[in-house]
C-alpha positions as CSV (number, residue, x, y, z in Angstrom):
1,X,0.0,0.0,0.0
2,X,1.8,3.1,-1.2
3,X,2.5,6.0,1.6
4,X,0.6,9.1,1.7
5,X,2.6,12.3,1.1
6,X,2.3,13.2,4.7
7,X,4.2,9.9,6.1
8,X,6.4,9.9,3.2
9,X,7.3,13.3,4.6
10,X,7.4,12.2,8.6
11,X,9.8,8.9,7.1
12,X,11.9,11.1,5.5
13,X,12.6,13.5,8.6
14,X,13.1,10.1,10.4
15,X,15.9,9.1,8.2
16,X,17.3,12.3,8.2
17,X,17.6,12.9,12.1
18,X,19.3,9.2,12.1
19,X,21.6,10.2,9.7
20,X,22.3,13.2,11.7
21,X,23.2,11.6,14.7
22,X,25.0,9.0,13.1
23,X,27.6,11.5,12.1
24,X,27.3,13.2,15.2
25,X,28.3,9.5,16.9
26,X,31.3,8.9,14.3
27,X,32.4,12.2,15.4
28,X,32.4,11.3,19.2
29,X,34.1,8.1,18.3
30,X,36.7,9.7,15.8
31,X,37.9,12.4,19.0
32,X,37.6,9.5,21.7
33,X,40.3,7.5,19.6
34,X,42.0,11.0,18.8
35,X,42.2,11.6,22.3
36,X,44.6,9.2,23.0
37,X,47.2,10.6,21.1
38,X,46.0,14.6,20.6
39,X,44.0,16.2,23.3
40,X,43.0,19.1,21.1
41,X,41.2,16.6,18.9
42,X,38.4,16.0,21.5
43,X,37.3,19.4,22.4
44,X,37.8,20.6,18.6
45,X,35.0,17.4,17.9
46,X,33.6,18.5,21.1
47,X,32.8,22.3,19.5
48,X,31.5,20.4,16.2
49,X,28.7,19.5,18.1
50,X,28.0,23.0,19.7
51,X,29.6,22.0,23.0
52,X,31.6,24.5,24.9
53,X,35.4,23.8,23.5
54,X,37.3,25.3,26.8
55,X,36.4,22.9,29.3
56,X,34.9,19.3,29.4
57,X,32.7,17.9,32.3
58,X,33.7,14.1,34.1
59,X,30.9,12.8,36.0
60,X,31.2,10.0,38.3
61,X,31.2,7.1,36.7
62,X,28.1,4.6,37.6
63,X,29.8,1.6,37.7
64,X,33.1,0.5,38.0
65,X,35.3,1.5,35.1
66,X,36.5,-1.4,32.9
67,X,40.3,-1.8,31.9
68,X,40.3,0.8,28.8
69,X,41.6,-1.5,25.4
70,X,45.0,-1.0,24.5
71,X,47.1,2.3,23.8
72,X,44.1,3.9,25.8
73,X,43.9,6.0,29.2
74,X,40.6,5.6,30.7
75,X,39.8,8.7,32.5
76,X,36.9,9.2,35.4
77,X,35.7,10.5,38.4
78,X,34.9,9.1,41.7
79,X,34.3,9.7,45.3
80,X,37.3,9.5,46.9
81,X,37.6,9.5,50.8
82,X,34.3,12.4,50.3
83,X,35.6,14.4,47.9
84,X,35.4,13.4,43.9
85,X,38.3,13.1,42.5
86,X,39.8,12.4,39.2
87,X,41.4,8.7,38.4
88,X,42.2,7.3,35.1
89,X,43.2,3.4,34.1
90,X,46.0,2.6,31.6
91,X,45.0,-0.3,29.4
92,X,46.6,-2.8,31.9
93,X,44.5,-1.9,34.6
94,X,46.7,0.5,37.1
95,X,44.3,2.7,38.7
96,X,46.2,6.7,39.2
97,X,44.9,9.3,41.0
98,X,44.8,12.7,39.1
99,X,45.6,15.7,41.0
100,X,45.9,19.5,41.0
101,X,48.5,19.7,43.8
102,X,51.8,17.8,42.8
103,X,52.9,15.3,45.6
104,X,55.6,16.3,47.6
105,X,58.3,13.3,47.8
106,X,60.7,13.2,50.9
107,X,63.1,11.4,48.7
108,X,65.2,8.5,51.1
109,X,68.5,7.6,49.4
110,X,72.0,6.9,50.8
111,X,74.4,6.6,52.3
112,X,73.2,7.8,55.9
113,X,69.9,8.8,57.0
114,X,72.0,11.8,59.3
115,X,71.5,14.6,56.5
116,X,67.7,14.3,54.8
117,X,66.9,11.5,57.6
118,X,68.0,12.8,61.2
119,X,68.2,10.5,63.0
120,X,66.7,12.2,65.5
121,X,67.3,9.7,68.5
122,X,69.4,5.9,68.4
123,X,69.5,4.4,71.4
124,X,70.8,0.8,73.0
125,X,72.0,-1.4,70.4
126,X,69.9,0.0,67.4
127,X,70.8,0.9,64.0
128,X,69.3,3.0,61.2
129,X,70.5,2.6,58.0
130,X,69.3,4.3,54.5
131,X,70.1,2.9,50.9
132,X,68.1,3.9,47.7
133,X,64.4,4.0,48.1
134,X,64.9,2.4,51.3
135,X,64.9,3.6,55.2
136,X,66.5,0.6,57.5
137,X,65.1,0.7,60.8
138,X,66.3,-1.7,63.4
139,X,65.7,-1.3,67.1
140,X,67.7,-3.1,69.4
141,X,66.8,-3.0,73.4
142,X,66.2,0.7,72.6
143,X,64.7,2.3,69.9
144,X,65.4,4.8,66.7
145,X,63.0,7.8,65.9
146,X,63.9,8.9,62.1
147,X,62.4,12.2,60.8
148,X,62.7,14.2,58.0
149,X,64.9,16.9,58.6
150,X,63.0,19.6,56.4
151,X,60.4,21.2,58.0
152,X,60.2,24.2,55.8
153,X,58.9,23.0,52.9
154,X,55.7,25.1,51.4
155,X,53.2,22.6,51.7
156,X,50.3,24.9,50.0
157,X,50.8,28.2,48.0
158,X,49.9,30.9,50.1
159,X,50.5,29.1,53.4
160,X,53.4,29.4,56.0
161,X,56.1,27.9,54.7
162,X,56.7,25.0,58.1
163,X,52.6,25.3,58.5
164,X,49.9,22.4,57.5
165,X,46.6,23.9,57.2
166,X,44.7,21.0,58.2
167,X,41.2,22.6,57.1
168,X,42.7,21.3,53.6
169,X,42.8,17.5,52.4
170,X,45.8,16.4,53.1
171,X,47.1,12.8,52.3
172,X,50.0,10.7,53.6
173,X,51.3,8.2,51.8
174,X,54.3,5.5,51.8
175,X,55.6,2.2,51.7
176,X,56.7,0.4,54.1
177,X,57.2,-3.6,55.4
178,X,58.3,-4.9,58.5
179,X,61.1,-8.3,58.1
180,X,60.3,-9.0,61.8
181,X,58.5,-8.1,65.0
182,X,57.4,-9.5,68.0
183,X,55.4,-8.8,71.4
184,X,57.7,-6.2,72.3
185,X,57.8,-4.2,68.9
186,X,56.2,-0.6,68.9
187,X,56.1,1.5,65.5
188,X,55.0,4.9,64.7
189,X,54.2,6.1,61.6
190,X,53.3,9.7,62.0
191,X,52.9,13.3,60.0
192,X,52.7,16.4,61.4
193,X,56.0,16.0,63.8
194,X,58.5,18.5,64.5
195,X,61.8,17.4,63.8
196,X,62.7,17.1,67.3
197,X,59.7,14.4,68.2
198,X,60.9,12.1,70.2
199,X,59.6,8.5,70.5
200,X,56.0,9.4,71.6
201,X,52.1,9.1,70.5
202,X,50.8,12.3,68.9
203,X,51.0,15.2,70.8
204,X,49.5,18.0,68.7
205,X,47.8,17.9,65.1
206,X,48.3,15.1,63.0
207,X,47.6,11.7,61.4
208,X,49.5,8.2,61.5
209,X,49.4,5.0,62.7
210,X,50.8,2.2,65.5
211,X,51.6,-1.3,65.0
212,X,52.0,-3.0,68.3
213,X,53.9,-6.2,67.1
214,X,52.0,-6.7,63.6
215,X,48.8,-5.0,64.8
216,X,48.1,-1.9,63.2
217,X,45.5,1.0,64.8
218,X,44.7,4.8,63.5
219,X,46.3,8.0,65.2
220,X,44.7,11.1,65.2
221,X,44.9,14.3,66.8
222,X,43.1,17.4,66.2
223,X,45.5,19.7,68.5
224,X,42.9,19.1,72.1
225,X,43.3,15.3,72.3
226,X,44.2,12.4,70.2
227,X,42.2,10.1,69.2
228,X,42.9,5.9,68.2
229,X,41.2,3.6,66.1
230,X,40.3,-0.2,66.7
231,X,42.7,-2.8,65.0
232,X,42.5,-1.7,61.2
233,X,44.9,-4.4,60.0
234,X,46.8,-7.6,60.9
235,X,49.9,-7.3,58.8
236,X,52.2,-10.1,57.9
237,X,56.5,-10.2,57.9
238,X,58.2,-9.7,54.7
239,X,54.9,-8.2,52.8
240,X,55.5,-4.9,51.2
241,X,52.1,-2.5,52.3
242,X,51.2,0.9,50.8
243,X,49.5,2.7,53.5
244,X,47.4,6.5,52.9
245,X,46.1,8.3,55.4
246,X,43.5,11.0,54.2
247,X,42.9,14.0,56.3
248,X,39.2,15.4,54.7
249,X,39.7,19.0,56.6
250,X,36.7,18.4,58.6
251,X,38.3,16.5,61.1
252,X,37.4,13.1,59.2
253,X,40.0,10.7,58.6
254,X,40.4,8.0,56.5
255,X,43.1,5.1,56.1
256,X,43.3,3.0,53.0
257,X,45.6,0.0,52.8
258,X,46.7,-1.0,49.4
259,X,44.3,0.8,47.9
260,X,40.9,-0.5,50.1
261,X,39.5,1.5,53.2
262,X,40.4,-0.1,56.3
263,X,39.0,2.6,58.6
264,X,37.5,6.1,59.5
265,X,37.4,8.1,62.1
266,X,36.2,11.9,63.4
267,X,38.7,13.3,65.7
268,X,41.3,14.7,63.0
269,X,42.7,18.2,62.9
270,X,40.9,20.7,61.1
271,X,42.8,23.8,61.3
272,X,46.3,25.2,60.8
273,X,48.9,23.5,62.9
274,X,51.8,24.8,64.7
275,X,54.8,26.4,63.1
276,X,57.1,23.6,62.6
277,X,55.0,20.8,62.9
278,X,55.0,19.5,59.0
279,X,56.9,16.8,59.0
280,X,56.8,12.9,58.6
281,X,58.3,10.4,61.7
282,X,59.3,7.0,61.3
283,X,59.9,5.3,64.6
284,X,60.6,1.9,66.0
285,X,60.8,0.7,69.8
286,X,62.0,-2.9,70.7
287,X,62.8,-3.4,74.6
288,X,64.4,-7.0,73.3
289,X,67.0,-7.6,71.2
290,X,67.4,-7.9,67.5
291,X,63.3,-8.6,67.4
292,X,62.1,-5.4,65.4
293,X,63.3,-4.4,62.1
294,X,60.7,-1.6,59.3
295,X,61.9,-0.6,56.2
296,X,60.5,2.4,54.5
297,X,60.6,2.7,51.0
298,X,58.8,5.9,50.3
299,X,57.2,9.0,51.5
300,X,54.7,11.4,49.7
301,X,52.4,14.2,51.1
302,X,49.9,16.2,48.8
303,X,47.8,18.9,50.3
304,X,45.1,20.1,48.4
């Protein structure tokens, strides 16, 4: 039965406003594959389509993101510790955090920790030692309290240059495994330390943790009173463990192990700290002998 002129008409549109967005789709697909290899490709397909060419928009993605196919970045957001953040996944499935604060390294090379690592107390028969990438820790019926001996380092533009404004999100991250410990092992793993510490529990702002033996609890202290977690980990010997403690500014922490969240807690600073007071502690305690030894094998802080 032939078509009347009128949905001859209303089929044509039809095929038309598929045709259109067709092309529109090719176009999408064309810059996605661009993308990879010209950033100015998207946003130029981007303005093709009447879209604003100076800035794109990243929503949080609904599910999680898929490995990207090869020779392609993956880029997302997601909530992150309460804030959304940026992340993208290389085509073999590494998972990066993008951010608009560079991380701050406290680089640990050799061949003494006495010039960037002060070895800020060594007492009994314990040794520190540090090697490339790599802070040797070893208490020996006494115990070593290692900090890094740079306390003026700008940790936000605009801020004092030895001050953490702890109303920011700041993030403390490193590396770390421990080759022995027993019953009588106490380490700290603390930011926001002078560089004259001491082997002690938080006194004043800051974030960290404890592992009594292999048993490993939150720190926190918001400048009144510090505050501890229940056990957030049992770690094993000879296991290397990335460890990031997130600071929200609202007096939230957070502390992710490996990459999962193992714990939050309220109680955090949320205000600038002391002078002074912008540094990251490494300490170990062992009243025995020979029982305790960490290595450290790196240190970043971003503040945001």
């Amino acid at each position: 039965m032939p078509l009347t002129p009128d949905e001859q008409e209303a089929l044509d549109e039809r095929f038309e406003a598929l045709e259109d967005r067709n092309e529109r789709l090719e176009r999408l697909i064309r810059s996605g594959r661009a993308f990879t290899t010209n950033p100015l490709a998207l946003a130029t397909d981007l303005d093709d389509l009447g879209s604003v060419k100076t800035h794109l928009d990243f929503e949080e993605a609904p599910l999680t993101p898929i490995d990207p196919p090869a020779d392609v970045i993956r880029m997302y957001a997601k909530e992150f510790s309460g804030l959304s953040t940026l992340f993208y996944k290389d085509d073999a499935g590494h998972e990066v955090q993008v951010s608009d604060k560079l991380w701050t390294n406290f680089p640990i090379y050799g061949p003494t920790a006495s010039s960037q690592w002060k070895q800020e107390s060594v007492t009994g028969g314990s040794v520190v030692n540090a090697f490339i990438n790599r802070l040797d820790l070893r208490p020996s019926s006494g115990l070593v309290v290692c900090v890094a001996d740079n306390n003026n380092w700008s940790p936000f533009p605009g801020d004092g240059s030895s001050v953490i404004d702890w109303s920011r999100r700041v993030v403390f991250k490193f590396r770390f495994s421990m080759v022995s410990a027993s019953s009588t092992t106490i380490n700290l793993m603390q930011f926001g330390r002078s560089v004259t510490p001491g082997f002690t529990d938080l006194s004043g702002k800051g974030i960290g943790i404890r592992l009594d033996n292999l048993v490993m609890i939150g720190e926190i202290h918001d400048g009144s009173s510090r505050t501890t977690t229940g056990t957030l980990a049992n770690l094993s010997t000879s296991i290397g463990y990335e460890m990031l403690i997130v600071s929200r500014g609202d007096g939230t922490v957070e502390w992710f192990l490996n990459g999962s969240s193992v714990g939050t807690s309220s109680g955090g600073p949320s205000s600038a700290g002391t002078a002074g007071d912008s540094v990251p502690v490494f300490s170990c305690r062992d009243t025995a002998s020979t029982n305790g030894r960490m290595l450290i094998n790196q240190c970043d802080v971003l503040v945001q």
